[in-house]
C-alpha positions as CSV (number, residue, x, y, z in Angstrom):
1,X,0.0,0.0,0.0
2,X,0.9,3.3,-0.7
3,X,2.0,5.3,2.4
4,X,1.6,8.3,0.7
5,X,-2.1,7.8,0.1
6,X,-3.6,6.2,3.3
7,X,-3.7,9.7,5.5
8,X,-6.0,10.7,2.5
9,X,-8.3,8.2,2.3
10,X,-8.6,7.6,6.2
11,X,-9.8,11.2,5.9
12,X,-12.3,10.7,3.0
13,X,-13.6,7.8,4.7
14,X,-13.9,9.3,8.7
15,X,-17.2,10.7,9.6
16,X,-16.8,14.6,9.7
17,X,-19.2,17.5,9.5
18,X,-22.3,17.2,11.1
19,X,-21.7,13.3,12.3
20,X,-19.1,14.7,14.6
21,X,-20.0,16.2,17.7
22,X,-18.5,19.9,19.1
23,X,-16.7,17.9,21.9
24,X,-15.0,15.3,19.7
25,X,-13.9,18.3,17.1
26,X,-12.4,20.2,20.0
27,X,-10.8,17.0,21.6
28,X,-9.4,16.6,17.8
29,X,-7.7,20.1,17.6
30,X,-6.3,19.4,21.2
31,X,-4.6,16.6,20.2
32,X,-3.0,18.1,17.1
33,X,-1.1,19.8,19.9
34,X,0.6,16.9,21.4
35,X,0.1,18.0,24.8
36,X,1.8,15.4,27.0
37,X,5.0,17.4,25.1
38,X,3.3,20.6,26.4
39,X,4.0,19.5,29.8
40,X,7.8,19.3,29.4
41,X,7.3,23.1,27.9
42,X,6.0,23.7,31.1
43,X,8.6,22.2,33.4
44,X,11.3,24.0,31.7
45,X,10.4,27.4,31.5
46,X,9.1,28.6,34.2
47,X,11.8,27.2,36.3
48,X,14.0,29.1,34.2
49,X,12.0,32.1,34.6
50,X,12.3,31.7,38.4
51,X,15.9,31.6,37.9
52,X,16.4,34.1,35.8
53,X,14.3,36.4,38.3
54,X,16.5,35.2,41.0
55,X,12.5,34.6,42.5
56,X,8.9,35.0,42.1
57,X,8.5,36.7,38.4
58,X,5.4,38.6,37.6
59,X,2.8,35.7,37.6
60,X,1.0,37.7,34.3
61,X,4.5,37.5,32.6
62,X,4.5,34.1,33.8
63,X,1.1,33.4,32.5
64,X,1.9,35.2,28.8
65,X,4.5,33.6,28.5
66,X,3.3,29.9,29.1
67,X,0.6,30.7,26.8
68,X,2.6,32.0,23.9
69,X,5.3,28.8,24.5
70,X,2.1,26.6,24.6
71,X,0.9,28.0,21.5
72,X,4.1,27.9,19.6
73,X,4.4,24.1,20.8
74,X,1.2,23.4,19.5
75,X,1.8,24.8,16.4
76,X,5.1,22.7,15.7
77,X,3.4,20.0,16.9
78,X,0.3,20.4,14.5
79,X,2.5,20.8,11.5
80,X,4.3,17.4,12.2
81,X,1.1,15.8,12.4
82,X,0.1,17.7,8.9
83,X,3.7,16.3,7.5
84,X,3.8,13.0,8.5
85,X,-0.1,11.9,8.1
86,X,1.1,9.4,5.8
87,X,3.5,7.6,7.7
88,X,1.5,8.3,11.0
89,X,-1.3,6.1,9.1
90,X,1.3,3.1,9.1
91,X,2.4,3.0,12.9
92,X,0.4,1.1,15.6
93,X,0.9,4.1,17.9
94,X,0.0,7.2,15.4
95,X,-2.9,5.6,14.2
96,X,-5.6,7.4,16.3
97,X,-4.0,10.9,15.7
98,X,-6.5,13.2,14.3
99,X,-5.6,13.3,10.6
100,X,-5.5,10.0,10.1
101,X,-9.0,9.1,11.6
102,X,-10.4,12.1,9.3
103,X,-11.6,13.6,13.2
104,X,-9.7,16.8,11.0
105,X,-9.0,17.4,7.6
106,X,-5.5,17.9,6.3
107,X,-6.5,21.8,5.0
108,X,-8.6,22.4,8.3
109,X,-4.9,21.1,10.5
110,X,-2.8,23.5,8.0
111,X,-4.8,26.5,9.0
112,X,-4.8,25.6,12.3
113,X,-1.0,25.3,12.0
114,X,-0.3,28.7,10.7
115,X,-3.1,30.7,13.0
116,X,-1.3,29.2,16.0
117,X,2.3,30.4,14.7
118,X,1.1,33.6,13.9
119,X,-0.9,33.8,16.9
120,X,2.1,32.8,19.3
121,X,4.8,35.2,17.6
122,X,2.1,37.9,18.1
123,X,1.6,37.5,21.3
124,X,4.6,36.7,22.6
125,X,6.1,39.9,21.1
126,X,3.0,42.3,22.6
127,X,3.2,40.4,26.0
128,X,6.9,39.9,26.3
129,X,9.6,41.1,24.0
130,X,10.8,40.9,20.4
131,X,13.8,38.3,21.7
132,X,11.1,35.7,23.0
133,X,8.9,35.7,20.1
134,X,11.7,35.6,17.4
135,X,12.9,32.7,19.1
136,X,9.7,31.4,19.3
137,X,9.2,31.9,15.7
138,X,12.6,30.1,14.7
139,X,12.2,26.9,17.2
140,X,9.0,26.3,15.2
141,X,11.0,26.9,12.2
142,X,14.2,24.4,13.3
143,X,11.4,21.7,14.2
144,X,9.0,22.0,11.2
145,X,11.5,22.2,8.5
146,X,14.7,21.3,9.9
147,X,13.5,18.2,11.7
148,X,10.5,17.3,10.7
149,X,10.7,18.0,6.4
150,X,14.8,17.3,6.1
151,X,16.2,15.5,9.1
152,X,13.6,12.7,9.9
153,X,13.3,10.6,6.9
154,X,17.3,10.7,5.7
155,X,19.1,10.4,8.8
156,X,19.3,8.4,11.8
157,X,20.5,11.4,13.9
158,X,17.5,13.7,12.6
159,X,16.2,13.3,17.0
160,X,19.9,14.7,18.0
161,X,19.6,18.0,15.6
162,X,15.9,18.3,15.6
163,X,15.9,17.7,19.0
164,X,17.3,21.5,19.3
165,X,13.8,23.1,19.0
166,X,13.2,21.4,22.4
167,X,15.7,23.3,23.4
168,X,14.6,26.9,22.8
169,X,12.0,26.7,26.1
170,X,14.8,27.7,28.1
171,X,16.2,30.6,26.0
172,X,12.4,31.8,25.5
173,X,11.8,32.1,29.3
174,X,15.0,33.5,30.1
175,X,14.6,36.2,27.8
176,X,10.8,37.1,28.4
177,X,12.1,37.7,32.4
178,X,15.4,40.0,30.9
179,X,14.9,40.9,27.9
180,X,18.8,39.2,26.8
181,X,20.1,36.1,26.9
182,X,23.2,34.8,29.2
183,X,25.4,31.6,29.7
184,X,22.9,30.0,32.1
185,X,20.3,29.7,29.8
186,X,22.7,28.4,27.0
187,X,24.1,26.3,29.5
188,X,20.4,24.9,30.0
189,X,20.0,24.5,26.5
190,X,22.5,22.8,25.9
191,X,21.5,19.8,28.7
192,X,18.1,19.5,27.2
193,X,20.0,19.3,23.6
194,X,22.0,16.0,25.2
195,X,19.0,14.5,26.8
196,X,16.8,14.5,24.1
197,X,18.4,11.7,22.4
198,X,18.8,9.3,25.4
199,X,15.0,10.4,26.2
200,X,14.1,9.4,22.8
201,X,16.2,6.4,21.8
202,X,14.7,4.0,24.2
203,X,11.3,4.7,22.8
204,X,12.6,4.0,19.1
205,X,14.1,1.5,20.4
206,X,10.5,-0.2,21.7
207,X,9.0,0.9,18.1
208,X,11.9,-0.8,16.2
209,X,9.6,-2.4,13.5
210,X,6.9,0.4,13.2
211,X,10.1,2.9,12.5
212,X,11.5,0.1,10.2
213,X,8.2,-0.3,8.2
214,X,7.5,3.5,7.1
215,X,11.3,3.7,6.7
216,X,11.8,6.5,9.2
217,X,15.8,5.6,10.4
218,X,15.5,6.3,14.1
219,X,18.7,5.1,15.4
220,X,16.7,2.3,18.1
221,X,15.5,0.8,14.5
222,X,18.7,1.1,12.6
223,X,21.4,-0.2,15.1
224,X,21.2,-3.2,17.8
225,X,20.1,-2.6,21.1
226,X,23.4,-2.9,22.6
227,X,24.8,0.0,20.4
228,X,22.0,2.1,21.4
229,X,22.4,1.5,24.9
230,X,26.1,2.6,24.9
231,X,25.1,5.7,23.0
232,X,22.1,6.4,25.5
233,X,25.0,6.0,28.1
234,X,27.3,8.5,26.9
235,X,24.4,11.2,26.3
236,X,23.4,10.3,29.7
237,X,27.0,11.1,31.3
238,X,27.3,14.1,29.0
239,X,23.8,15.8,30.4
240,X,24.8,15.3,34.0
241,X,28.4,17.1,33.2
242,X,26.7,20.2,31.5
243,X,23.8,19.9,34.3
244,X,26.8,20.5,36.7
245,X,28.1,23.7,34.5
246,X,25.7,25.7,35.9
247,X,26.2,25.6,39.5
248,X,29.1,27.7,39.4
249,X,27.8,30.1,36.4
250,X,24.5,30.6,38.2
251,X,25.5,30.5,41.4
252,X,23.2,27.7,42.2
253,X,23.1,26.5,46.0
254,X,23.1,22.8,47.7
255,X,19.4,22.0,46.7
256,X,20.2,22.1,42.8
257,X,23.7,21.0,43.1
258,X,22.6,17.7,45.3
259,X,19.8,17.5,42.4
260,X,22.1,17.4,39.7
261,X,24.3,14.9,41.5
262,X,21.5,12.5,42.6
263,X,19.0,12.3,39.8
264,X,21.8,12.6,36.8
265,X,23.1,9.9,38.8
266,X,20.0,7.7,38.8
267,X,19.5,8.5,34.8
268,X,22.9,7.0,34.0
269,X,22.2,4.2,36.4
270,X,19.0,3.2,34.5
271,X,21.2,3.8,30.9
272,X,23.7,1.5,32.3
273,X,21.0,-1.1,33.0
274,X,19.6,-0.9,29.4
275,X,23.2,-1.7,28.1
276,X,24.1,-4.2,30.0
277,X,21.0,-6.1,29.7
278,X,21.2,-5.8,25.8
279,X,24.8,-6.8,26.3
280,X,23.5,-10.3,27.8
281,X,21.0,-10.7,25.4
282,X,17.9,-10.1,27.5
283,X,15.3,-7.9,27.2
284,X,16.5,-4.0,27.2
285,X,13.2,-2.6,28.9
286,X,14.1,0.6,26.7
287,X,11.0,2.3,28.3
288,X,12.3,2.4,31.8
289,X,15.1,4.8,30.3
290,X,12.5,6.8,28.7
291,X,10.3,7.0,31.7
292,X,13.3,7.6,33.9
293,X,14.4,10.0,31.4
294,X,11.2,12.1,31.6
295,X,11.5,12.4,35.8
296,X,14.9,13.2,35.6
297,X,14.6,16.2,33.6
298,X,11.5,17.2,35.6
299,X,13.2,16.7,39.3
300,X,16.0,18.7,37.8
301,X,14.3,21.7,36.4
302,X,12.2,21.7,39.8
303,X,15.3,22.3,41.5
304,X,16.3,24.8,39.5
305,X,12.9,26.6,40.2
306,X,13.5,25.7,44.3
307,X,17.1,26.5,44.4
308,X,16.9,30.4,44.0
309,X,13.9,30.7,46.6
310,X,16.0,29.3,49.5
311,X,19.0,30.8,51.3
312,X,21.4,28.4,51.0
């Protein structure tokens, strides 16, 4: 069968219009959104905000600029649904995503693509600053185009350079509270950049043959399980080191720096448990790194939000 055809015809053949209630239509946009990947928006900007306040910011600042990051998400998010409908048709875990059950068309998601990148750059430059919204604008850019249209289908490290629009939270809240950027935030950046693959991996890794059969080369389909692991391993090592960067460049105090220490730790623990298990032939459990992963980088960016609201 034709990939290229099937996010087509699932469409023609969903019921639409006036078979489909308000609630379902609304539920349908929602999910265009990905928004269990809004939550990780969440967790690392408004720490950042905290920190780059050095305490409370002004909760309406606050509140803007979730909304224009949550909008700007969505919008990257809706646009990789648009672009890969085809393949998304083809995977057991895609295949109740909006476009392919015809719950949206592909014109009505394309709209609804561009009005929430227009909408978020707007806003985030009237409610914020030019900075924030520009980098708004370009992380939607880097993971639409970049990622999504050139990296994903040719490469198997399209996660570790598309995995930079994940990055550009950080530098979005840092620069709605200031108005510049700094090392801290880069410094940030740049430990979400090395945790993305080892966050991702694992879950390729448990997808292996859906990845495989719309020939998308995710680099858990294209290698063994044990050359995964020992990649996942040095990523791992690599985000707690650059985790650790910051305490001295931000100044951060005991409750980040025994943070860093303690849950980095656990992450490589669990990374050195997926190689060595693929090592002895057994069953990796990829997604205990990938739900280890996910906690990790939450507990992490919850100290940084603690740290600068404590004396010590």
């Amino acid at each position: 069968m034709d990939i290229s055809t099937t996010a087509s015809q699932a469409s023609v053949s969903a019921p639409q219009g006036a078979s489909q209630s308000f609630g379902t239509t609304v539920r349908a946009y929602i999910a265009l959104t990905k928004p269990r990947v809004l939550e990780l928006l969440l967790v690392t900007t408004v720490p950042v905000m905290i920190l780059a306040a050095g305490g409370l910011p002004d909760l309406w600042l606050v509140l803007a600029t979730v909304i224009g990051g949550s909008l700007s998400a969505g919008s990257a998010a809706a646009f990789n649904m648009y672009l890969d409908r085809d393949i998304d048709a083809h995977m057991k875990r895609t295949v109740n995503r909006p476009l392919v059950t015809g719950e949206v068309s592909p014109r009505a998601a394309l709209i609804f693509s561009w009005v929430l990148a227009i909408g978020s750059t707007v806003w985030l430059w009237v409610t914020t600053n030019w900075l924030a919204a520009t980098l708004s604008a370009v992380a939607i850019f880097f993971y639409v185009v970049i990622y999504t249209m050139i990296l994903k289908r040719r490469t198997e490290q399209n996660i570790v350079w598309g995995g930079i629009a994940g990055c550009f939270p950080v530098l979005i809240g840092w620069t709605a509270v200031t108005g510049s950027l700094a090392w801290a935030p880069f410094i940030l950046f740049v430990v979400v950049f090395l945790w993305t693959p080892p966050h991702y991996w694992p879950l390729s890794m448990k997808y292996k043959d859906q990845y495989d059969d719309v020939h998308v080369p995710m680099l858990g389909a294209t290698r063994s399980s044990s050359q995964v692991g020992l990649q996942v391993i040095l990523y791992a090592w690599a985000t707690l080191v650059c985790s650790l960067l910051l305490i001295p460049v931000a100044g951060m105090g005991l409750v980040y720096s025994v943070s860093a220490l303690v849950f980095g730790g656990w992450f490589i623990y669990e990374s050195h448990r997926l190689y060595n298990r693929s090592v002895r032939g057994e069953e990796p459990k990829p997604m205990r790194v990938f739900h280890a992963s996910i906690s990790y980088l939450t507990l992490l960016f919850i100290a940084i939000a603690v740290d600068p609201l404590l004396p010590f």
